[in-house]
PDB file of N, CA, C and O in Angstrom:
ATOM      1  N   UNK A   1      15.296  11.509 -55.652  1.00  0.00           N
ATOM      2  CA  UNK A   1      14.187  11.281 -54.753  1.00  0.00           C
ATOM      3  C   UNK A   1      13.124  12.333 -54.972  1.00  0.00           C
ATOM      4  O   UNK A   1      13.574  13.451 -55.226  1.00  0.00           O
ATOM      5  N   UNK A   2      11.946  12.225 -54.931  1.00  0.00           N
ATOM      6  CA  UNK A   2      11.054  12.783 -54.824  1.00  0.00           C
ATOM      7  C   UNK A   2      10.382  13.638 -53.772  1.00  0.00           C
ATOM      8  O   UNK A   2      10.124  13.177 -52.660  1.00  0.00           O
ATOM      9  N   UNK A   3      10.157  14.618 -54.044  1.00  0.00           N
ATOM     10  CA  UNK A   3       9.677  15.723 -53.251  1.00  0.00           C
ATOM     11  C   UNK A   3       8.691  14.757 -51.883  1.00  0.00           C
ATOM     12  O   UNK A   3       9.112  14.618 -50.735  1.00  0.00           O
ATOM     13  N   UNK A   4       7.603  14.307 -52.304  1.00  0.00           N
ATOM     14  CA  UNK A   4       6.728  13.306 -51.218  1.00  0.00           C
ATOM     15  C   UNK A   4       7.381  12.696 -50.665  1.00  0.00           C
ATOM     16  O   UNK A   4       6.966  12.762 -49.508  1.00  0.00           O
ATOM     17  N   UNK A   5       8.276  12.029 -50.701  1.00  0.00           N
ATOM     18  CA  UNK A   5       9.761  11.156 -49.954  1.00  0.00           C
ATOM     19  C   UNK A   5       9.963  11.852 -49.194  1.00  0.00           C
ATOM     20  O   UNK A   5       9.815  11.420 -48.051  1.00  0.00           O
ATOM     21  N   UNK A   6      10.418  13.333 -49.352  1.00  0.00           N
ATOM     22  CA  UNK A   6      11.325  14.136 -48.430  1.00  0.00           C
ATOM     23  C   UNK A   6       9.961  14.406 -47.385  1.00  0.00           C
ATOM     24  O   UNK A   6       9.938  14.008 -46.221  1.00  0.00           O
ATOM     25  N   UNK A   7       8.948  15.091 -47.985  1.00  0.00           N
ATOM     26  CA  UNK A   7       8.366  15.493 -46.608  1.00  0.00           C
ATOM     27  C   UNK A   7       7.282  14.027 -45.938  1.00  0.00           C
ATOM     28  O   UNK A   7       6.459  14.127 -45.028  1.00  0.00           O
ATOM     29  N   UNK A   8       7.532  13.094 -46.513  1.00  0.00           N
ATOM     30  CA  UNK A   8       7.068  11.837 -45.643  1.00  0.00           C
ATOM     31  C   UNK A   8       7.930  11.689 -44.374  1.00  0.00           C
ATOM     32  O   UNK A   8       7.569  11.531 -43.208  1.00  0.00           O
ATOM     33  N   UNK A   9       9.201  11.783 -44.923  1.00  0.00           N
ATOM     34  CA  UNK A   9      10.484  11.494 -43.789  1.00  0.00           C
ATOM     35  C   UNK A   9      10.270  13.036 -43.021  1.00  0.00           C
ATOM     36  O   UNK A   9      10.648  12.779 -41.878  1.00  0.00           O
ATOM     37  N   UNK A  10       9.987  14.068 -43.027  1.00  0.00           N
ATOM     38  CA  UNK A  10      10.135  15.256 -42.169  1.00  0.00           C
ATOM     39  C   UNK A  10       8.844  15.165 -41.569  1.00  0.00           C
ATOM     40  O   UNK A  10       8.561  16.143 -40.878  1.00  0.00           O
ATOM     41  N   UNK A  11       7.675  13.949 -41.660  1.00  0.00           N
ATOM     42  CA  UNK A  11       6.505  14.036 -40.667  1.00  0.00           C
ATOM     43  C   UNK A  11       6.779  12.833 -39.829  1.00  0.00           C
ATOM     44  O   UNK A  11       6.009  12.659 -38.884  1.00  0.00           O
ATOM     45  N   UNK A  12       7.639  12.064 -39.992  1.00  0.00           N
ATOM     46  CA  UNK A  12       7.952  10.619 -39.997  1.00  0.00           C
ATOM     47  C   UNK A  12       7.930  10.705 -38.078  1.00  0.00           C
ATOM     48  O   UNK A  12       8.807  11.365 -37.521  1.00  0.00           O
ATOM     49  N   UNK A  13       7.085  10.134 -37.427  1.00  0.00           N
ATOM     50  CA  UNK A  13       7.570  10.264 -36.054  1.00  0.00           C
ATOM     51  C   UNK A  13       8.594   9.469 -35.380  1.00  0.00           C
ATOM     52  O   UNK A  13       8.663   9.542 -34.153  1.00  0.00           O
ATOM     53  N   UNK A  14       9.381   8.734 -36.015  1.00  0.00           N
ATOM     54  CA  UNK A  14      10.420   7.525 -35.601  1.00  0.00           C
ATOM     55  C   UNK A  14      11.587   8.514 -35.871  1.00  0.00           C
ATOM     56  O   UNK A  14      12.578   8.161 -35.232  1.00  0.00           O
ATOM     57  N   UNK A  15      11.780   9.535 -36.539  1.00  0.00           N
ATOM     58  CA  UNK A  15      12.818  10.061 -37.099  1.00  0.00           C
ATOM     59  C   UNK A  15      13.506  10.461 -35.687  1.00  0.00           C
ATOM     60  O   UNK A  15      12.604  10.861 -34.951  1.00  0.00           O
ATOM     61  N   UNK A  16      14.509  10.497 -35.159  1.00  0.00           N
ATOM     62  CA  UNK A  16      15.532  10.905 -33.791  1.00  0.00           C
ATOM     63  C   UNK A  16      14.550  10.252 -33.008  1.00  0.00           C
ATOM     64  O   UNK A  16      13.617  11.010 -32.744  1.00  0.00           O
ATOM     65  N   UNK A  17      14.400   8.807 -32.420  1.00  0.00           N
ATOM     66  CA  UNK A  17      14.007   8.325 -31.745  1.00  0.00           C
ATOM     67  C   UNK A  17      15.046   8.008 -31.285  1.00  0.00           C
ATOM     68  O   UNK A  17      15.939   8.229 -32.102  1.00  0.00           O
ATOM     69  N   UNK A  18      15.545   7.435 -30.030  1.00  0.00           N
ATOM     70  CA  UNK A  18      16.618   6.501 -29.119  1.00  0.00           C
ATOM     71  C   UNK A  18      16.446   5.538 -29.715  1.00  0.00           C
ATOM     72  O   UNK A  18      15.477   5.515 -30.473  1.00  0.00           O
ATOM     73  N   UNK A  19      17.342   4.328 -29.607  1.00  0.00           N
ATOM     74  CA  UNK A  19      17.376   2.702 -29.922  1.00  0.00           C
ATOM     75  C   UNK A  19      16.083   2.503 -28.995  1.00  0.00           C
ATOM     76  O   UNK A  19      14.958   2.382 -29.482  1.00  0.00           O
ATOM     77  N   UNK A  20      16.287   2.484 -27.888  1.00  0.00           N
ATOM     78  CA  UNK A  20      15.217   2.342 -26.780  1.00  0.00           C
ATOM     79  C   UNK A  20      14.485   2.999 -26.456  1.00  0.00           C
ATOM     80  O   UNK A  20      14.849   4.174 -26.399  1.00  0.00           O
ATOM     81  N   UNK A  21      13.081   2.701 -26.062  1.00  0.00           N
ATOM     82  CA  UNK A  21      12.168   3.737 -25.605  1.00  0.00           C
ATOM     83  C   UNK A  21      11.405   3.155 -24.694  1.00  0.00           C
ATOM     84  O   UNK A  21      10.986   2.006 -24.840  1.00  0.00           O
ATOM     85  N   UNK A  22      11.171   3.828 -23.754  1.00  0.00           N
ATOM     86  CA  UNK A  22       9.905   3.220 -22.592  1.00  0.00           C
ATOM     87  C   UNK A  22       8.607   2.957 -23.394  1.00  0.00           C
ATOM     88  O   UNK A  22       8.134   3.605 -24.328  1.00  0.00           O
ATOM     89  N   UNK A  23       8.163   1.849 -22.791  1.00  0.00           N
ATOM     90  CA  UNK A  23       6.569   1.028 -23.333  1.00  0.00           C
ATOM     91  C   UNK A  23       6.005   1.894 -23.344  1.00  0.00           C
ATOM     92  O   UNK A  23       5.601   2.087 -24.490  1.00  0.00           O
ATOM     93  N   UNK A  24       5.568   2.911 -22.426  1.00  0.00           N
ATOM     94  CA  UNK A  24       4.478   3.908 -22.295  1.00  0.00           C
ATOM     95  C   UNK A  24       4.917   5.053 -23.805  1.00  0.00           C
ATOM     96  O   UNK A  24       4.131   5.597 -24.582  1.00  0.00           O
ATOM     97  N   UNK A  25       5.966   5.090 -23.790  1.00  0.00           N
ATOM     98  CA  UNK A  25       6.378   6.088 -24.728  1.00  0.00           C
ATOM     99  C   UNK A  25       6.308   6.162 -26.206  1.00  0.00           C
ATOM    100  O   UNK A  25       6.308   7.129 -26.968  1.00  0.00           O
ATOM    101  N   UNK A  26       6.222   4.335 -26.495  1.00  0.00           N
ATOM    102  CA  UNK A  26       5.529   4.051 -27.846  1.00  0.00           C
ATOM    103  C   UNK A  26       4.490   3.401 -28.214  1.00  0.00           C
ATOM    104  O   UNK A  26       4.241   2.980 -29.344  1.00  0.00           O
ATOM    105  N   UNK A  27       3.727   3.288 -27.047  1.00  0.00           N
ATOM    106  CA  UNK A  27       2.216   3.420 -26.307  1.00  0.00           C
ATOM    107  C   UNK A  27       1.651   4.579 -27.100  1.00  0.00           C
ATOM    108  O   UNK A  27       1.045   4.487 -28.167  1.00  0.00           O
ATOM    109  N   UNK A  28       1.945   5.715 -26.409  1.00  0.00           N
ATOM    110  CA  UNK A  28       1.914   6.992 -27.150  1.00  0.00           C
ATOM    111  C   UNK A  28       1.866   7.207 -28.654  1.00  0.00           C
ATOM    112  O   UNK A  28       0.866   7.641 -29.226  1.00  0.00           O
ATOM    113  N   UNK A  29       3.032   6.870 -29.279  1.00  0.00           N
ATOM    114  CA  UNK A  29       3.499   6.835 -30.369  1.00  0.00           C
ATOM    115  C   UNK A  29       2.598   6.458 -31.246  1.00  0.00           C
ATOM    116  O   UNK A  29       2.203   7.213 -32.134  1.00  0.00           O
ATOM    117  N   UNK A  30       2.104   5.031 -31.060  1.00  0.00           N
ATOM    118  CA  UNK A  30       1.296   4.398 -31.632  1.00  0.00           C
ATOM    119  C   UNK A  30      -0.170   4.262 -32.135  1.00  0.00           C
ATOM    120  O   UNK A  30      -0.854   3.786 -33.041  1.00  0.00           O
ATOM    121  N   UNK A  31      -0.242   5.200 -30.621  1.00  0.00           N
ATOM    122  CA  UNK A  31      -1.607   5.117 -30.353  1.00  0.00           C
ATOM    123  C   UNK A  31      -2.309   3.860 -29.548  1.00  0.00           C
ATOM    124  O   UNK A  31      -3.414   3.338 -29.703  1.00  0.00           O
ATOM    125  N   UNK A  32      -1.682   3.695 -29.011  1.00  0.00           N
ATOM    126  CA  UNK A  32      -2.686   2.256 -27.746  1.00  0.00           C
ATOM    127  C   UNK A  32      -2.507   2.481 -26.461  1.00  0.00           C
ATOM    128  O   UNK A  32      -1.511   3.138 -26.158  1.00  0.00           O
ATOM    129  N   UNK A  33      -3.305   2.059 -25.506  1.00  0.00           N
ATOM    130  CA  UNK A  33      -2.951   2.272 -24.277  1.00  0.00           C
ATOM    131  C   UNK A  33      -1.827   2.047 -23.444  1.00  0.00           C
ATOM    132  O   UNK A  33      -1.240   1.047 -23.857  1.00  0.00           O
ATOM    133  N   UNK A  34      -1.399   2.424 -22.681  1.00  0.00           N
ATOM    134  CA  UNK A  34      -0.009   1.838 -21.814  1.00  0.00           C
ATOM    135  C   UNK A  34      -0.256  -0.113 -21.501  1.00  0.00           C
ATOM    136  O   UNK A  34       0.566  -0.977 -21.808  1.00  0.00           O
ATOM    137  N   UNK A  35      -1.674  -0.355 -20.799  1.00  0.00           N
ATOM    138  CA  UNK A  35      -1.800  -1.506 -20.774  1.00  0.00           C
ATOM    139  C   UNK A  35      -1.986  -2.546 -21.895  1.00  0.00           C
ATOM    140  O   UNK A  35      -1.992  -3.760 -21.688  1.00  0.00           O
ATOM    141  N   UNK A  36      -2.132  -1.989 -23.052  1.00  0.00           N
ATOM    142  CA  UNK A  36      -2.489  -2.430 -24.036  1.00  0.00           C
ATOM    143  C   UNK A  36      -0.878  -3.133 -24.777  1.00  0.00           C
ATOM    144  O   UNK A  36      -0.687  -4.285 -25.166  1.00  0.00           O
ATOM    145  N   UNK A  37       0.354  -1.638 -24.770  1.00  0.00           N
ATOM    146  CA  UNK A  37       1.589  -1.735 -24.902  1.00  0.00           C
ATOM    147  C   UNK A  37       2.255  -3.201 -24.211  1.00  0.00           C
ATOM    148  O   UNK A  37       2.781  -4.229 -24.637  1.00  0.00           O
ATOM    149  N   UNK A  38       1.990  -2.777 -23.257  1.00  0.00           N
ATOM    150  CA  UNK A  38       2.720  -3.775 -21.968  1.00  0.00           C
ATOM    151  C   UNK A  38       1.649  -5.371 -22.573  1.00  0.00           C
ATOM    152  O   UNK A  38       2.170  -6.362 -23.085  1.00  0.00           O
ATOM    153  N   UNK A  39       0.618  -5.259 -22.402  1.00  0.00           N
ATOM    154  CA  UNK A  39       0.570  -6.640 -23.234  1.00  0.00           C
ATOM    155  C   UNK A  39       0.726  -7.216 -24.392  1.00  0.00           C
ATOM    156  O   UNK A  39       0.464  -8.419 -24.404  1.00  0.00           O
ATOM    157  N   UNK A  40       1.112  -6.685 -25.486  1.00  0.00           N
ATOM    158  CA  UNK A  40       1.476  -6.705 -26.552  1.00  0.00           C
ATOM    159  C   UNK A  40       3.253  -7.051 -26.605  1.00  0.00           C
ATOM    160  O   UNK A  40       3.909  -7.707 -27.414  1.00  0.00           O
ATOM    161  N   UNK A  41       3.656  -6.292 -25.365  1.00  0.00           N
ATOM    162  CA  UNK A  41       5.332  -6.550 -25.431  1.00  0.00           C
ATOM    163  C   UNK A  41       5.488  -8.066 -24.514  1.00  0.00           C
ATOM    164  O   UNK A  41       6.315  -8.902 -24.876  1.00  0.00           O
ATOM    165  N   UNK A  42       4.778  -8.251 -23.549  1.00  0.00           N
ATOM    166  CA  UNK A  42       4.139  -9.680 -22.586  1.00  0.00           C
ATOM    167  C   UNK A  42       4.254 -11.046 -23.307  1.00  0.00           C
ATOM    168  O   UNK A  42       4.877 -12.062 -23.001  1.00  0.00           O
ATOM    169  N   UNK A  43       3.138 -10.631 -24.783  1.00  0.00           N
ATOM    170  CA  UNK A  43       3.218 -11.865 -25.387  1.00  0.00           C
ATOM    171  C   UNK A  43       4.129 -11.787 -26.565  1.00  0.00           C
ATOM    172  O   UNK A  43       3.756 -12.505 -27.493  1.00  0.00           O
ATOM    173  N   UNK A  44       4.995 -11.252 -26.735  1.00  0.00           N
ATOM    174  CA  UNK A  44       5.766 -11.275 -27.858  1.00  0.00           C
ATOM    175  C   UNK A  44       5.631 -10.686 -29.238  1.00  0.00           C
ATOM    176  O   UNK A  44       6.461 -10.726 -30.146  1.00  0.00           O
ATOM    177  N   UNK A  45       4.428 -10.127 -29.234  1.00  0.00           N
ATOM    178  CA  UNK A  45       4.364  -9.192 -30.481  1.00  0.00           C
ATOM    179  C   UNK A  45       5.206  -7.894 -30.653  1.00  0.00           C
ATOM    180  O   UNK A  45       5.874  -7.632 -31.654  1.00  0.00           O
ATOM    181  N   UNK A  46       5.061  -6.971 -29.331  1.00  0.00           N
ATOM    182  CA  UNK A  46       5.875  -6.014 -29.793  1.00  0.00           C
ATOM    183  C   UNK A  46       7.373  -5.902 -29.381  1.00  0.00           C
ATOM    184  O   UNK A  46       7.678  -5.748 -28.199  1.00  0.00           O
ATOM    185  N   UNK A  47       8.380  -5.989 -30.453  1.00  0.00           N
ATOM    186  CA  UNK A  47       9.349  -5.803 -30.106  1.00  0.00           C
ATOM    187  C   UNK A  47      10.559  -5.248 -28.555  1.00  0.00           C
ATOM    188  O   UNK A  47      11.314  -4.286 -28.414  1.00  0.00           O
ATOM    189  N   UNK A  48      10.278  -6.169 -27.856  1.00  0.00           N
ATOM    190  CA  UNK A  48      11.365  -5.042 -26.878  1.00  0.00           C
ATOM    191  C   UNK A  48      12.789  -6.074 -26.366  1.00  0.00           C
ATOM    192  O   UNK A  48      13.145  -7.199 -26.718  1.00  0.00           O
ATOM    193  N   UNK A  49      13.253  -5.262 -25.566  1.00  0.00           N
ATOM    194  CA  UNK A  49      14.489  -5.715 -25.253  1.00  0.00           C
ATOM    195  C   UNK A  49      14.433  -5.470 -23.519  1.00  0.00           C
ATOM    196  O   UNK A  49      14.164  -4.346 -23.095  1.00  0.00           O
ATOM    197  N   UNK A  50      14.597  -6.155 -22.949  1.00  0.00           N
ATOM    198  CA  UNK A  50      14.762  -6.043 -21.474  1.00  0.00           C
ATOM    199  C   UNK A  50      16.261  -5.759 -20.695  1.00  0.00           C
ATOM    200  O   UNK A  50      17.219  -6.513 -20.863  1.00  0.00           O
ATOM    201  N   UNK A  51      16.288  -5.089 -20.207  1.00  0.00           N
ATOM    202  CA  UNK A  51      17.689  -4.645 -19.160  1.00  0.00           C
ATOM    203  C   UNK A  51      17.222  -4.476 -17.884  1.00  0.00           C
ATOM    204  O   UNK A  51      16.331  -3.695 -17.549  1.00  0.00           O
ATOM    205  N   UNK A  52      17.839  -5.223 -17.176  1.00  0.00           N
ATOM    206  CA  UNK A  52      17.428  -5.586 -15.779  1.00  0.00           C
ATOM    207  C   UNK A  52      16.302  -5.531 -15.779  1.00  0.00           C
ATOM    208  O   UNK A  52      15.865  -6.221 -16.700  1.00  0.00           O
ATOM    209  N   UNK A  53      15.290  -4.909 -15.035  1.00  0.00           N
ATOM    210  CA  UNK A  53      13.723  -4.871 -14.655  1.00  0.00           C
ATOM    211  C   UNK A  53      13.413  -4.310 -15.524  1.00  0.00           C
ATOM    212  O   UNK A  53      12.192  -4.360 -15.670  1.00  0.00           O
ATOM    213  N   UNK A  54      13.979  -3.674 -16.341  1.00  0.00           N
ATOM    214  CA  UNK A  54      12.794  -2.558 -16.962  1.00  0.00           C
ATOM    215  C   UNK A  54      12.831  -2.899 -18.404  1.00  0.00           C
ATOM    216  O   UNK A  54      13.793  -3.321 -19.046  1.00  0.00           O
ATOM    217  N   UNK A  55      11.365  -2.592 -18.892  1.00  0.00           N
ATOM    218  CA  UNK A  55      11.470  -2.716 -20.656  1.00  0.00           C
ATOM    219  C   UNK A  55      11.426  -1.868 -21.347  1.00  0.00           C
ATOM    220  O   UNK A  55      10.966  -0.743 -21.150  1.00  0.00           O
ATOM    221  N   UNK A  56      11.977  -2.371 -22.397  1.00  0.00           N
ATOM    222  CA  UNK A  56      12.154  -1.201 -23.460  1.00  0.00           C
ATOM    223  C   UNK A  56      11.250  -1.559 -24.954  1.00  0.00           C
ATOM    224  O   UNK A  56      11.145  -2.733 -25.309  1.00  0.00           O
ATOM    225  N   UNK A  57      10.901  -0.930 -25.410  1.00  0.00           N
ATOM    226  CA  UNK A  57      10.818  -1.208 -27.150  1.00  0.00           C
ATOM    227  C   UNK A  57      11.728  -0.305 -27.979  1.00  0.00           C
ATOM    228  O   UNK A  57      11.986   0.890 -28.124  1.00  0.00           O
ATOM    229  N   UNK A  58      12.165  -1.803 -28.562  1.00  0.00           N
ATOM    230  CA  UNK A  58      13.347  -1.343 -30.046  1.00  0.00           C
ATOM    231  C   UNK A  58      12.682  -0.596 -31.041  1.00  0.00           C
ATOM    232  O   UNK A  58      11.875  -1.065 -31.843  1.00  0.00           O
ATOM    233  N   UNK A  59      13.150   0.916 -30.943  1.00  0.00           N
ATOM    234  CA  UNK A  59      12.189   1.549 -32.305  1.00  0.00           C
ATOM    235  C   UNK A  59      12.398   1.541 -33.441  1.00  0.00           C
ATOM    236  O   UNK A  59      11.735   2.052 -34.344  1.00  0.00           O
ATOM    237  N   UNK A  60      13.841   0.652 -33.510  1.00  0.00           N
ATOM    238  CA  UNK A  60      14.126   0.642 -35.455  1.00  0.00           C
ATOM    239  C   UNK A  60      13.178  -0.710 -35.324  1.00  0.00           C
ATOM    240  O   UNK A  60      12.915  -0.588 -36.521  1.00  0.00           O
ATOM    241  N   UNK A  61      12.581  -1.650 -35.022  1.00  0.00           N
ATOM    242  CA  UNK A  61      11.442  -2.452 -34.906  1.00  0.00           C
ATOM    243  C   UNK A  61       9.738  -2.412 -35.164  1.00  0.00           C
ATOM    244  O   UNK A  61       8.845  -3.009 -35.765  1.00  0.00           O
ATOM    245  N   UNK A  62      10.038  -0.967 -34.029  1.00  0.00           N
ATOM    246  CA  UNK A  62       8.495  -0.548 -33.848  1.00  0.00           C
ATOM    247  C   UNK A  62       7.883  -0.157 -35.326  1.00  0.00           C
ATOM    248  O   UNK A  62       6.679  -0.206 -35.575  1.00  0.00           O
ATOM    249  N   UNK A  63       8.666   0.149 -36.054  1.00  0.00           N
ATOM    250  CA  UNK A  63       7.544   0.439 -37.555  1.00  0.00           C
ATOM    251  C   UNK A  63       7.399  -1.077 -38.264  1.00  0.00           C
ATOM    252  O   UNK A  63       6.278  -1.347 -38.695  1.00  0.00           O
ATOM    253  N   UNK A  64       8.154  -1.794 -38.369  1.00  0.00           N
ATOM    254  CA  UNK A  64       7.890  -3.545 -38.573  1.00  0.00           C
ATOM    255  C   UNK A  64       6.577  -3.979 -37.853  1.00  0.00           C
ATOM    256  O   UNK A  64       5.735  -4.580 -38.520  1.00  0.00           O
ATOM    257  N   UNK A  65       6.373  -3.746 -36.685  1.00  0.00           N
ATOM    258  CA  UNK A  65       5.615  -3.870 -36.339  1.00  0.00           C
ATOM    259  C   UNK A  65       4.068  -3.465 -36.696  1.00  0.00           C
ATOM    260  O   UNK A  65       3.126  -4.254 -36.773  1.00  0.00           O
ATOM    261  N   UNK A  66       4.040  -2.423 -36.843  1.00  0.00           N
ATOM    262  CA  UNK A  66       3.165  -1.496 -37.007  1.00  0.00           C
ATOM    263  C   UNK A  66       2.715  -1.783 -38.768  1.00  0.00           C
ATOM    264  O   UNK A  66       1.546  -1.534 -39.064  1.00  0.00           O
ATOM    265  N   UNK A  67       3.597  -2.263 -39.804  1.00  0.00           N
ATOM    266  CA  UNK A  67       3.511  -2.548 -40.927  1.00  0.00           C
ATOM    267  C   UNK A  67       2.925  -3.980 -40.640  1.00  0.00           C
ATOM    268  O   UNK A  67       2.191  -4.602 -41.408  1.00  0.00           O
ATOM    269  N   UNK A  68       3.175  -4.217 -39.946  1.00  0.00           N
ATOM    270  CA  UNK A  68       2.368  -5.947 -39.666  1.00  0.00           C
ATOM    271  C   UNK A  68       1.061  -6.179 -39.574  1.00  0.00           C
ATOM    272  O   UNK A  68       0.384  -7.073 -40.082  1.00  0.00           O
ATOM    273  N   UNK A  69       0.733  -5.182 -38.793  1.00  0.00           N
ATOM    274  CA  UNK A  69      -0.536  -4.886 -38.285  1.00  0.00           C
ATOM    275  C   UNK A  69      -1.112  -4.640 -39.298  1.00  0.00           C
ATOM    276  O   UNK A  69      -1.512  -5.551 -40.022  1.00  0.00           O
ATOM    277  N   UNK A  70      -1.266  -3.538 -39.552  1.00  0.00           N
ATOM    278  CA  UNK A  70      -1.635  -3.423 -41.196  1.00  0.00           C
ATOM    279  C   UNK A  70      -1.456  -4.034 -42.272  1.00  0.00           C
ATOM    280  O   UNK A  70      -1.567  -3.289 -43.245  1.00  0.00           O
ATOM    281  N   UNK A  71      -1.232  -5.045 -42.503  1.00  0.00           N
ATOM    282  CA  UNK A  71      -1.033  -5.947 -43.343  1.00  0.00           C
ATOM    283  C   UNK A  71      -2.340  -7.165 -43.087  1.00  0.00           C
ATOM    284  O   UNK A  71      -3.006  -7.872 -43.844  1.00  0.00           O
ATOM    285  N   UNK A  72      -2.291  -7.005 -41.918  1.00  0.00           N
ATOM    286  CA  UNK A  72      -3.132  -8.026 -40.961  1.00  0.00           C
ATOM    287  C   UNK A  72      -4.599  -7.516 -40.996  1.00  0.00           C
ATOM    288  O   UNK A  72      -5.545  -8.303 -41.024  1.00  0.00           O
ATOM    289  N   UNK A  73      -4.716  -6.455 -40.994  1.00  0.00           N
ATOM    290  CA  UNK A  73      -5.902  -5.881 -41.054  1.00  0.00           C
ATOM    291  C   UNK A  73      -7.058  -6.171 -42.327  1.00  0.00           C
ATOM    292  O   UNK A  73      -8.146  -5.597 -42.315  1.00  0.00           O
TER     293      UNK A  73
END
């Protein structure tokens, strides 16, 4: 592996993420607003998983996502 490999993965912000993360938290992550998050997870674009009331986004997902987008762009 290559030196750029290694320190891509040591800036990588997904790296020790939880399975789950609060909307607001990869809101953050991402860069979009909390309301922005929450509608994006609403209509089915961004990945989450629901447990009882509350949502989550799947972060081995959230970079699929995010590669989508950009693709889209």
């Amino acid at each position: 592996m290559s030196g750029a490999h290694g320190k891509a993965h040591a800036d990588d912000p997904f790296v020790g993420l939880p399975l789950l993360i609060p909307v607001p938290q990869a809101a953050k992550l991402i860069g979009i607003s909390r309301a922005a998050a929450y509608r994006f997870a609403s209509s089915g674009d961004l990945p989450i998983k629901r447990l009882g009331r509350r949502v989550y986004v799947v972060s081995a997902k959230l970079r699929e996502f995010i590669e989508a987008e950009d693709e889209a762009a």
